[in-house]
C-alpha positions in Angstrom: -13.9 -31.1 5.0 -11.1 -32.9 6.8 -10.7 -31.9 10.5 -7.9 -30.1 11.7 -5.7 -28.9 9.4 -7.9 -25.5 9.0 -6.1 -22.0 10.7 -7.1 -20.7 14.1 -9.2 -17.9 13.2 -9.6 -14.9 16.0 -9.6 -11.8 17.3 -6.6 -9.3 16.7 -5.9 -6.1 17.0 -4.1 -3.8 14.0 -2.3 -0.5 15.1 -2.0 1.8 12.1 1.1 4.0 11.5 -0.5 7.1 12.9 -1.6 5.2 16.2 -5.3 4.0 16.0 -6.5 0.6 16.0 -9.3 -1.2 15.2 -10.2 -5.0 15.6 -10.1 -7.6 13.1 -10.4 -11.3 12.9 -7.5 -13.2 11.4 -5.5 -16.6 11.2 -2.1 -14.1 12.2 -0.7 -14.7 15.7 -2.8 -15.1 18.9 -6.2 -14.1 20.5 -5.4 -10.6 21.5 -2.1 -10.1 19.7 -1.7 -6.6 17.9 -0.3 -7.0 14.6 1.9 -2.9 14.0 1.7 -2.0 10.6 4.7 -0.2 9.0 2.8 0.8 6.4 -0.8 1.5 5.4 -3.5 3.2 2.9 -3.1 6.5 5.1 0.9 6.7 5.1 1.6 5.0 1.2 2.1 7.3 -1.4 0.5 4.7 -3.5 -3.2 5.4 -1.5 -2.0 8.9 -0.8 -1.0 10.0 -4.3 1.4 12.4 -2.4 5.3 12.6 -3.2 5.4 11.3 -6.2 7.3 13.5 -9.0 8.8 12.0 -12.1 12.0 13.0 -12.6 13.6 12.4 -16.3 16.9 13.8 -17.0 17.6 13.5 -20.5 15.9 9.9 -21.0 12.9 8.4 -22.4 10.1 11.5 -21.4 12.4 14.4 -23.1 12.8 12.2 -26.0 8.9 11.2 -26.5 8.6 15.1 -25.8 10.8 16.4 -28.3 9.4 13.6 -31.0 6.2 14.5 -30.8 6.6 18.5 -29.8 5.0 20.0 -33.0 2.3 17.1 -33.2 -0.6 19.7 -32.4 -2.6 18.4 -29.1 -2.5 21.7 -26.9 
């Protein structure tokens, strides 16, 4: 492996949205720095599966609804 051209990797500290930490090693920032996350697996709707309605005025879901209304899958 050439010499020197490899990241520092150390210790940081990551802040989650709702105010705990935990400690982590990483290549980001400094020894010590805490790296505040704006967003994370316990605030995203993706992870929290919370929030998320589909809304379809008149588009593509009431047309593939009435297409297939009488097709017989109840």
């Amino acid at each position: 492996m050439k010499k020197d051209i490899h990241p520092a990797y150390h210790a940081i500290t990551v802040k989650m949205t709702d105010g705990t930490t935990f400690e982590t090693k990483s290549t980001w920032g400094k020894e010590g720095d805490t790296l505040q996350l704006d967003i994370d697996p316990k605030s995203h709707p993706a992870w929290t599966g919370g929030g998320h309605k589909l809304i379809d005025s008149g588009g593509q879901l009431s047309k593939f609804s009435k297409r297939f209304q009488n097709f017989g899958l109840n």
